[in-house]
N, C-alpha and C positions, 0 to 999 in steps of 0.2 A: 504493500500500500504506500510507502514513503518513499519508494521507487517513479512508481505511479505519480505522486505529486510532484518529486524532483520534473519529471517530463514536462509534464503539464504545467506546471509555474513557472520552467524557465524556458518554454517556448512562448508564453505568455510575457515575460518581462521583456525578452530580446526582442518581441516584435514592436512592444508598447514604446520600448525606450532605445529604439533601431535609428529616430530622426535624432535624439540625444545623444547619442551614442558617432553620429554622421560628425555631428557638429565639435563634440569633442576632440575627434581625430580630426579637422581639416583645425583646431587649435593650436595643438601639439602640434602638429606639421610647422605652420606658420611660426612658433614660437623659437623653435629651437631643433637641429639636425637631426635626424634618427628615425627608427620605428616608430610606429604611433601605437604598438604595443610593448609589451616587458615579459620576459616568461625567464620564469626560473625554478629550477627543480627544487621541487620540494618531496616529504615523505609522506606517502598514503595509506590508505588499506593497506594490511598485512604488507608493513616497511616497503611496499613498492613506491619508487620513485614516477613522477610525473613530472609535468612542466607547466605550473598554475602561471594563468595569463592576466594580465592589467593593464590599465590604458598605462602607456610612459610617463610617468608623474615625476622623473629625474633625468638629467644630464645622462645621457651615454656613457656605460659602465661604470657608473656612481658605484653602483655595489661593489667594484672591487675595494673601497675605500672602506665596506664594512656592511652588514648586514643587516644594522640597525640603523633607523629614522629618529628624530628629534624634533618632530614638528618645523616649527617655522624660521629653529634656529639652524637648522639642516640647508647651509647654503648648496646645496645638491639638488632639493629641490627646485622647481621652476616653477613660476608664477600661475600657468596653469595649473600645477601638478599640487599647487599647494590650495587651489580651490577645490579642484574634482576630490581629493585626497579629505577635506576637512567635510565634504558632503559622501564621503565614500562611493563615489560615481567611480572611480580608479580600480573599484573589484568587477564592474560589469560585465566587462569578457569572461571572467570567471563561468559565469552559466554556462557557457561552451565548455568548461569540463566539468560541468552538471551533466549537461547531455552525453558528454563522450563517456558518462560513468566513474568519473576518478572522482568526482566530489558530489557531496549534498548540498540540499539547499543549507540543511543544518545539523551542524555536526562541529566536530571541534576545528578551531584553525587547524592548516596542516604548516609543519617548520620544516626550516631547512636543516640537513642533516647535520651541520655543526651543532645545531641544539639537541634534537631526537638523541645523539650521541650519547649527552648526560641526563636522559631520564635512566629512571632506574625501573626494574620487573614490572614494580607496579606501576609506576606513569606507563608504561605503555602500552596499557591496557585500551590510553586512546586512538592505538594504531590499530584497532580488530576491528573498525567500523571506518566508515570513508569519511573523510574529513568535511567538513563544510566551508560555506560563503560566512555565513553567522552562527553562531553559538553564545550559550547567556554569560560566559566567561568575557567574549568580546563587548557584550552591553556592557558589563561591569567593569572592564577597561578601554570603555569608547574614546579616551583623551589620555591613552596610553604615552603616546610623543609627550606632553607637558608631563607626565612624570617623569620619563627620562630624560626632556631638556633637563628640568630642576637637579638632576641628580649628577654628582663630579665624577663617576664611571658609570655611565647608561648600562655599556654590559653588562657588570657584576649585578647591577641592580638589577637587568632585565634574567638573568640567571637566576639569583639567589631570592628576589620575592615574587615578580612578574609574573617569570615562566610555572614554578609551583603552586602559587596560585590560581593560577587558569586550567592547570591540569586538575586542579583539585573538584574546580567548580565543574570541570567535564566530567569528570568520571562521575559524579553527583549526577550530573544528569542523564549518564548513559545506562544509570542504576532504575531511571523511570520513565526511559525515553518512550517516545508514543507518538504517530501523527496528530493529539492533540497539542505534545508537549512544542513540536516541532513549528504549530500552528502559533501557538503560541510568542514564540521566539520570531516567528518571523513578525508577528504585529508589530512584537514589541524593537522590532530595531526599525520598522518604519515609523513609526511614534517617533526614535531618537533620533532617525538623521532629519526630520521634518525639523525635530526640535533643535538643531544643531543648526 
């Protein structure tokens, strides 16, 4: 059944927001050189590797400079990328690997393997289901970047409180996961980026 929805609600967003979506990439083109998408591997379903997509909301190969963001103090960012990025428009293409089955509508973020690395047994428990667009861990760190500006090593901090904390609140919810729960999570992150 939450296969089923994944389909259906993300041939339904991609088509709804396909003219938003037009106008995004003729921005990023204009703005600045490169792809008008980003893909980069991350880890799935049972530790398989994919390559989740987003519009380019950074400079051309910013990542090698590090894998973590800092909101607005992040001069990597670009002026588009730091609008689409604070309305979350920057995961859109993501529904394409809805469709192609590597992700849910909701489900836990999926990381890159330098983080996946240091879960332990039980963190990763949230690699036995397919990762998502949104999950209640991402509600509850919607404005993750200003924690990590505020903080004098964003890593360690994104390691040592961040990332455990978000696994915590996943595995919490993959203990009552339900297409109500999932229904739910999606309101509730269109509620937040309206509100944002």
């Amino acid at each position: 059944m939450i296969r089923f929805f994944d389909l259906i609600f993300s041939i339904f967003i991609l088509l709804l927001f396909l003219p938003i979506g037009i106008v995004i990439a003729i921005l990023i083109r204009i703005e600045s050189k490169g792809s008008v998408f980003y893909s980069q591997v991350r880890i799935g379903k049972d530790e398989k590797q994919f390559k989740l997509l987003k519009f380019r909301s950074m400079l051309v190969d910013a990542d090698k400079q590090g894998n973590l963001t800092v909101g607005a103090k992040d001069s990597r960012i670009t002026r588009v990328g730091y609008v689409i990025r604070k309305f979350k428009l920057d995961e859109f293409p993501q529904f394409i690997n809805v469709l192609l089955g590597q992700m849910s509508v909701v489900g836990p973020r999926p990381e890159v393997l330098e983080f996946v690395a240091l879960y332990t047994a039980q963190q990763r428990k949230v690699l036995l289901v397919r990762p998502g667009i949104t999950d209640e861990a991402s509600l509850q760190y919607f404005e993750e970047n200003k924690l990590l500006a505020a903080s004098e090593d964003p890593k360690k901090t994104y390691i040592d409180v961040v990332m455990p904390s978000k696994i915590a609140i996943n595995l919490a919810y993959l203990e009552n996961r339900s297409l109500l729960t999932d229904l739910t999570v999606v309101g509730k992150t269109i509620l937040r980026i309206f509100r944002a």
